[in-house]
C-alpha positions as CSV (number, residue, x, y, z in Angstrom):
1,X,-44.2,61.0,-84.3
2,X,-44.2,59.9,-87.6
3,X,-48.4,59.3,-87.8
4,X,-48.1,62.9,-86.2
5,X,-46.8,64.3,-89.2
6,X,-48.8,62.3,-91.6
7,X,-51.8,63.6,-90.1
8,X,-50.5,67.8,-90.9
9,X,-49.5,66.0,-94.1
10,X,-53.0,65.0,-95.1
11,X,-54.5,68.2,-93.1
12,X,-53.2,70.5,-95.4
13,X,-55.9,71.3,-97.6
14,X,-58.1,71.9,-94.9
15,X,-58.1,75.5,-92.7
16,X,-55.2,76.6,-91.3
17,X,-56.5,77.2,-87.8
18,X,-57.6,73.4,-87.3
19,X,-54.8,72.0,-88.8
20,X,-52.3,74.0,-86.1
21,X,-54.8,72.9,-83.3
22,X,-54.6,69.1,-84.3
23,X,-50.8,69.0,-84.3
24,X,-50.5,70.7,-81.1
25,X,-52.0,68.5,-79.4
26,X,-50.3,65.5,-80.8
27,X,-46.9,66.9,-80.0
28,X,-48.1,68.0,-76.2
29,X,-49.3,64.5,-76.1
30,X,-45.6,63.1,-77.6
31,X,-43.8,65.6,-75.0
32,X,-46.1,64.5,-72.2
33,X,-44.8,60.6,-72.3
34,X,-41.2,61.6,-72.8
35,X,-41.7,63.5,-69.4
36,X,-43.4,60.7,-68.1
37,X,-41.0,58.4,-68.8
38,X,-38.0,60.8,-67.6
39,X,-39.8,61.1,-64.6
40,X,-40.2,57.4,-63.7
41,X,-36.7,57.2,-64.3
42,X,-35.5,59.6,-61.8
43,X,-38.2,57.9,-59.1
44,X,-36.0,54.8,-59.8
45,X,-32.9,56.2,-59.6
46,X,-34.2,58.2,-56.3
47,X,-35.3,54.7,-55.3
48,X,-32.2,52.7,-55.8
49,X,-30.2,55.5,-54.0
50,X,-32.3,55.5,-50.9
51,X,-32.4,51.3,-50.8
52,X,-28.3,51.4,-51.5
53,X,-28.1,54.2,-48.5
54,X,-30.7,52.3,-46.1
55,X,-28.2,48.8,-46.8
56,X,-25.3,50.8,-46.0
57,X,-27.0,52.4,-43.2
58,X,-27.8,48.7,-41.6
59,X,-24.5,47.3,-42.6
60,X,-22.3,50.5,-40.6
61,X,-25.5,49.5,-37.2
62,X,-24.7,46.2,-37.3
63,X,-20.5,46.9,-37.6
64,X,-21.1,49.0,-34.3
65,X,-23.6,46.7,-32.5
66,X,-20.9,44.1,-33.5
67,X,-17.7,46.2,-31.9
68,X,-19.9,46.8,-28.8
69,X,-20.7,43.2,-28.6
70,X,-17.5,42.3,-28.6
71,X,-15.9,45.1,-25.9
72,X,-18.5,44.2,-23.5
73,X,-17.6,40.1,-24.3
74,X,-13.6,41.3,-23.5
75,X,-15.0,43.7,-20.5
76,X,-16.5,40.6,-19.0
77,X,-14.0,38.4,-19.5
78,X,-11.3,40.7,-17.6
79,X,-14.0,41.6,-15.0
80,X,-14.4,37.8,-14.7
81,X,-10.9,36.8,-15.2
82,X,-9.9,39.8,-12.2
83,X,-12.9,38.3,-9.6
84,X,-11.7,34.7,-9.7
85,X,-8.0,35.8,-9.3
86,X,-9.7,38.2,-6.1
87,X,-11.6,35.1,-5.3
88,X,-8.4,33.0,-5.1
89,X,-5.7,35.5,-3.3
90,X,-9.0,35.8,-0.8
91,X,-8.9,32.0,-0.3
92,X,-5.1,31.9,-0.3
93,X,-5.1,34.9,2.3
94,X,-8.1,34.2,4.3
95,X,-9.8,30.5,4.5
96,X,-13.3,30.6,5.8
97,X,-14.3,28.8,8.5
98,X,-15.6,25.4,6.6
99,X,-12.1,25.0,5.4
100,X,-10.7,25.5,8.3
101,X,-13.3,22.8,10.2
102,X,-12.4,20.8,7.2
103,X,-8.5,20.6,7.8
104,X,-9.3,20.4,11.9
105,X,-11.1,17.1,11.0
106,X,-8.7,15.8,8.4
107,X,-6.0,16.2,11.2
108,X,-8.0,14.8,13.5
109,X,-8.1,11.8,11.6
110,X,-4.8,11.4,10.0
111,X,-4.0,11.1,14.2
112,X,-6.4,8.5,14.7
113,X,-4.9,6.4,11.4
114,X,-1.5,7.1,12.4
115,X,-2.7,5.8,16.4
116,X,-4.8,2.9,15.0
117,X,-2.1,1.4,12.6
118,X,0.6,2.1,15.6
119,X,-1.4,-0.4,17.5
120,X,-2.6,-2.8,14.8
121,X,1.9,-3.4,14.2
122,X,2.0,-3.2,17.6
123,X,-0.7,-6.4,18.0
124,X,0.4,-8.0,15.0
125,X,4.0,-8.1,16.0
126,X,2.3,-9.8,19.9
127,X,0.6,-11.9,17.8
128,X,3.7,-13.1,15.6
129,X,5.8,-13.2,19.1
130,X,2.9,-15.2,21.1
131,X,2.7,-17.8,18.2
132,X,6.6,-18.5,18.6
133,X,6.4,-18.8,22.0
134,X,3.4,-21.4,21.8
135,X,5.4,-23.2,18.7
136,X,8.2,-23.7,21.1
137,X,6.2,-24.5,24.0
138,X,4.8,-27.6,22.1
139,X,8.5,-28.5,20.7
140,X,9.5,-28.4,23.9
141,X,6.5,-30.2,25.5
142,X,7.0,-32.8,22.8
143,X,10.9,-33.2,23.5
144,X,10.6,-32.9,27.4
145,X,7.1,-34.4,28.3
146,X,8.9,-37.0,29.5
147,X,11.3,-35.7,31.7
148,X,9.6,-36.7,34.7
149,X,8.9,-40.2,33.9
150,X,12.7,-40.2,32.7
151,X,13.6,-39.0,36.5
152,X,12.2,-41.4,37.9
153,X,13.5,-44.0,35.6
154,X,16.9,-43.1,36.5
155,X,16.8,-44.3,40.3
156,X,16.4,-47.8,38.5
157,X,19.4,-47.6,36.1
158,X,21.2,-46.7,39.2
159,X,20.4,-49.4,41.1
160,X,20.8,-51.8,38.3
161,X,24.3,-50.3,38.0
162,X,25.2,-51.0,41.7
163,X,23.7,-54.3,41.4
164,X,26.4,-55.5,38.6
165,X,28.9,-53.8,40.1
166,X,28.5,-55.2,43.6
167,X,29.0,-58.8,41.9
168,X,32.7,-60.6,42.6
169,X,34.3,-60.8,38.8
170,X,36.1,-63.9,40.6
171,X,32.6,-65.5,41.8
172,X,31.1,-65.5,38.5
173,X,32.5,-69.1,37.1
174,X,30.6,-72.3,35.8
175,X,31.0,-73.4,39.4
176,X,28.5,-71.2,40.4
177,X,25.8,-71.1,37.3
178,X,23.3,-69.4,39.5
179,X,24.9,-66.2,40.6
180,X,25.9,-66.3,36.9
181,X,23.0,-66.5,35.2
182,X,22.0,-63.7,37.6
183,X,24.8,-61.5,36.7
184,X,24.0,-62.0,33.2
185,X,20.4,-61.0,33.1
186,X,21.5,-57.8,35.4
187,X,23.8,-56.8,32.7
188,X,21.2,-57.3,29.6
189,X,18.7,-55.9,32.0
190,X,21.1,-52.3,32.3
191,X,21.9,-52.5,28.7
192,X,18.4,-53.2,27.0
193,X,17.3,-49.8,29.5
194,X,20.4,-47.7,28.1
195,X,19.0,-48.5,24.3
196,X,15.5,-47.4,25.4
197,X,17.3,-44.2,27.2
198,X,18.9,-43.4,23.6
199,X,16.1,-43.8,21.8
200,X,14.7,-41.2,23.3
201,X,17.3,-39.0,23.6
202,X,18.8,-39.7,27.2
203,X,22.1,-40.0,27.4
204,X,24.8,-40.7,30.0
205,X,26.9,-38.0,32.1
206,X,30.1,-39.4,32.8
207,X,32.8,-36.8,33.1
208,X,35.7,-38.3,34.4
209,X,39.1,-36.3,33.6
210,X,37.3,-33.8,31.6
211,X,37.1,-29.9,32.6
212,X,34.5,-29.3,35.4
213,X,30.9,-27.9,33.8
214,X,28.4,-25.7,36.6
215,X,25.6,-26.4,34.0
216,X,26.6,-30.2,34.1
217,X,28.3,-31.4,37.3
218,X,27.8,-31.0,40.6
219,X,31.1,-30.8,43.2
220,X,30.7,-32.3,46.2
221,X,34.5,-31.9,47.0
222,X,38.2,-30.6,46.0
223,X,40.8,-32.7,46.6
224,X,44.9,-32.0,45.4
225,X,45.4,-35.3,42.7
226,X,49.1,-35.0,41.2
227,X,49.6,-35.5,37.8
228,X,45.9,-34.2,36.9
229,X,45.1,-30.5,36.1
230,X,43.4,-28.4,38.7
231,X,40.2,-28.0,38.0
232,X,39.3,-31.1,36.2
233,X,36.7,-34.0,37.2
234,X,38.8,-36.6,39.5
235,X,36.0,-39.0,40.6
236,X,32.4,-39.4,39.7
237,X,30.2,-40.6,42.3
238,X,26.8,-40.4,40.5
239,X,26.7,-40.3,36.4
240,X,24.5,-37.6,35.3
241,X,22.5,-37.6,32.2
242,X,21.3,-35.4,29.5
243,X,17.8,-35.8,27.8
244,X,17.7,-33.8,24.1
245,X,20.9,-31.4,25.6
246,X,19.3,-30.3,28.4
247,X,20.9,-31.4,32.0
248,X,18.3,-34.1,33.4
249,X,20.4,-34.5,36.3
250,X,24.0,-33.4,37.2
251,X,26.7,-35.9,37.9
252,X,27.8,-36.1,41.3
253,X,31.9,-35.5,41.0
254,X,35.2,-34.8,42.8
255,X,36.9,-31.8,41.9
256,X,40.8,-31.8,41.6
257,X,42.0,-28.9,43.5
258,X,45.3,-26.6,42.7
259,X,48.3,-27.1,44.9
260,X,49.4,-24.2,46.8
């Protein structure tokens, strides 16, 4: 503007019309930019409107696109949430046919476990009773596996017996060193056999004056004795013996019967 003026300054001297035309132009030229300038301001201004109105535009999409996400999440989720609890009363209410093979089968076998360990207490328990009865059985064989040899043993203690008592007391003197010496070895004989009867647990039976025992004696009469209790062992005919508490053979008694 100032260079503007100047210029009319300077133009003065000159004619009238071109100085009016020159200045005219400058000042439609100075008018001109203003406008220009104006104008590109309002094109910004429009601009930033329209870029702050598309942002809020986009920002209020994306609010709503979020709310719908989210509904249709919580819509699913009940929808979900509603068909597993429909799912589950269904099951509770109505099992389908696999479960129900399924719980045949699992009774089935609880049955056969309950059966098979019934009869694997049942065998054990044989088992324990059959290993007793064989532990005992070789006790017993190791006690008694002599009871027959012992039997027959007996007929010679017997005899041996008879023989010393069938001596005369009043025959055995130095007079008569023979039947003596006899006598003697009889006796020695009988009592070296009683040791070995001991040792292995064989013992005499001789029950006179005590109570009579079925398991024990054998009666082979009753007779009234006075002064002796009915019922007791009077006379002994045969001595019985007893090999590890078990009768070997019953002694042969008289029974002392009650008086009337």
């Amino acid at each position: 503007m100032a260079s503007s003026r100047v210029d009319c300054v300077t133009l003065l001297g000159g004619g009238r019309r071109a100085r009016i035309g020159q200045c005219g132009r400058m000042a439609m030229a100075a008018w001109g930019a203003r406008l220009v300038r104006a104008r590109g301001r309002l094109e910004l201004t429009a601009a930033a409107r329209a870029v702050t109105a598309n942002c809020w535009s986009r920002s209020r999409l994306a609010s709503h696109r979020f709310l719908c996400t989210a509904t249709q999440q919580k819509n699913t989720g009940q929808s979900y949430e509603d068909d597993q609890s429909q799912t589950q009363n269904g099951d509770k209410g109505e099992p389908n046919s696999t479960e129900k093979t399924l719980v045949e089968e699992k009774t089935k076998l609880e049955e056969q476990l309950k059966d098979l360990t019934d009869k694997y207490k049942r065998a054990l328990a044989d088992t324990e009773n059959l290993r007793q009865r064989s532990q005992k059985l070789v006790e017993e064989a190791k006690l008694y596996g002599i009871q027959s040899f012992c039997k027959d043993l007996l007929e010679v203690a017997d005899v041996l017996e008879k023989a010393t008592e069938s001596v005369p007391k009043d025959e055995i003197t130095g007079q008569n060193p023979h039947l003596k010496s006899l006598y003697e070895g009889l006796i020695m004989t009988e009592g070296q056999l009683q040791k070995v009867f001991s040792k292995h647990g064989l013992v005499k039976l001789n029950p006179i004056g005590a109570k009579f025992d079925p398991y024990e004696h054998e009666a082979l009469f009753h007779t009234p004795v006075e002064g002796k209790e009915p019922g007791s062992v009077a006379l002994v005919t045969k001595i019985g013996y007893k090999l590890h508490g078990r009768t070997l053979r019953p002694a042969l008694v008289g029974v002392v019967k009650g008086t009337e």
